[in-house]
C-alpha positions in Angstrom: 51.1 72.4 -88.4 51.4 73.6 -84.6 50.7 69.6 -84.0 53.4 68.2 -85.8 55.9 70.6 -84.4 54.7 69.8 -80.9 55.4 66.5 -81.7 58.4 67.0 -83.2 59.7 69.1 -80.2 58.5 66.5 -77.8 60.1 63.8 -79.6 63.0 65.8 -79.5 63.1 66.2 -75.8 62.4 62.5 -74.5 65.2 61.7 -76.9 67.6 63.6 -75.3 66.5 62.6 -72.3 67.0 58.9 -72.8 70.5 59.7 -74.2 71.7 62.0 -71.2 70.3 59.5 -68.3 73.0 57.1 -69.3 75.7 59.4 -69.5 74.8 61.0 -65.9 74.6 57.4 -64.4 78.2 57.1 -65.5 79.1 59.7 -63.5 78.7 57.9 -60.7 80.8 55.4 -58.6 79.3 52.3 -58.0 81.1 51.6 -54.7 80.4 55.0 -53.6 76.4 55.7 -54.5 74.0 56.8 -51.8 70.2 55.4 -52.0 68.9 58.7 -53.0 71.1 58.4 -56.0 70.1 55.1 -56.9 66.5 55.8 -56.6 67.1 58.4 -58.8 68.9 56.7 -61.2 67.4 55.5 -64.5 65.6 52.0 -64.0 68.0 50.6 -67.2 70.8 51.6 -64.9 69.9 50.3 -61.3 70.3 46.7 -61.9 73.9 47.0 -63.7 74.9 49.1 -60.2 73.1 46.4 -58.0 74.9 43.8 -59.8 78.5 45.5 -59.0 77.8 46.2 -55.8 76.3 42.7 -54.5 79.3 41.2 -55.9 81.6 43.3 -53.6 79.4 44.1 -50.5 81.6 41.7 -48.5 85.0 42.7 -47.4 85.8 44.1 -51.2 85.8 40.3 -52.8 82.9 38.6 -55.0 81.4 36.4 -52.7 80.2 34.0 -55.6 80.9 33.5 -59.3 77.5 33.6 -60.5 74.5 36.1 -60.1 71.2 35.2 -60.0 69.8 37.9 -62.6 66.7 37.1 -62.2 66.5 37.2 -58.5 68.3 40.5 -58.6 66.0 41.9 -60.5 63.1 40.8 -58.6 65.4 42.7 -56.0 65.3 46.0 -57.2 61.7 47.0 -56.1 62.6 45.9 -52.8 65.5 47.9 -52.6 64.5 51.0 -53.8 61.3 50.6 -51.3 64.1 50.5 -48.5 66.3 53.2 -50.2 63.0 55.4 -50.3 63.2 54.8 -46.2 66.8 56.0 -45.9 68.0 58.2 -48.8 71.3 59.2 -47.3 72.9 55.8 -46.6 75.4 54.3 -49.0 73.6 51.4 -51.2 76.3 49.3 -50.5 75.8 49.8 -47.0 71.8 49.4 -47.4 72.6 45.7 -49.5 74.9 44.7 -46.8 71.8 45.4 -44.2 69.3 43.4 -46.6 70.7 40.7 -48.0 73.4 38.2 -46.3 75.9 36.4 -48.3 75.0 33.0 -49.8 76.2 30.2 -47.6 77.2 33.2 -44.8 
C-alpha cells in the first residue's frame, strides 16, 4: 500500500513539474534572457528561445528566412557550455559573440 502511494505521489509531482516548467519559461522575454536563465530553462524550451533570438541578434531584423533546425539544435550544447562560462550576460549578447551572420 505505502508503495503505490509513493508512486502515486511521485507521479504526481513530476507531473506538475513538467506542466509548471512551460508556464515559467513563458514568463520570460526572449530578447531580454540572461544565460543563467537559459541554462536554467527547460531543454523543450531552449531551442524555441534560440530560434527567436538568432533570427533577431542582428540590428533587430531576421537576417535569413530560413533556420537550419537541425544545426541549431546541434547548437544548444555548445551554447549552454558557453552560457555555463558567463551566466550574467544576455543570450542574445552571448549568440552575437558565437555565431556570425550567414554571408556576414
Amino acid at each position: 500500500m505505502k508503495l503505490i502511494v509513493t508512486i502515486a505521489v511521485l507521479s504526481g509531482v513530476l507531473l506538475t513539474t513538467t506542466m509548471i516548467s512551460p508556464v515559467l519559461a513563458a514568463k520570460h522575454k526572449p530578447a531580454e534572457i540572461t544565460c543563467e536563465e537559459f541554462v536554467a530553462l527547460d531543454d523543450v524550451v531552449k531551442p524555441k528561445i534560440v530560434y527567436w533570438n538568432e533570427g533577431f541578434i542582428y540590428k533587430g531584423k531576421p537576417v535569413d528566412a530560413v533556420i537550419d533546425i537541425e544545426e541549431t539544435d546541434q547548437f544548444i550544447p555548445v551554447l549552454i557550455t558557453e552560457c555555463q562560462k558567463s551566466p550574467k550576460v544576455s543570450l542574445k549578447e552571448k549568440l552575437k559573440e558565437i555565431k556570425k551572420p550567414k554571408g556576414g
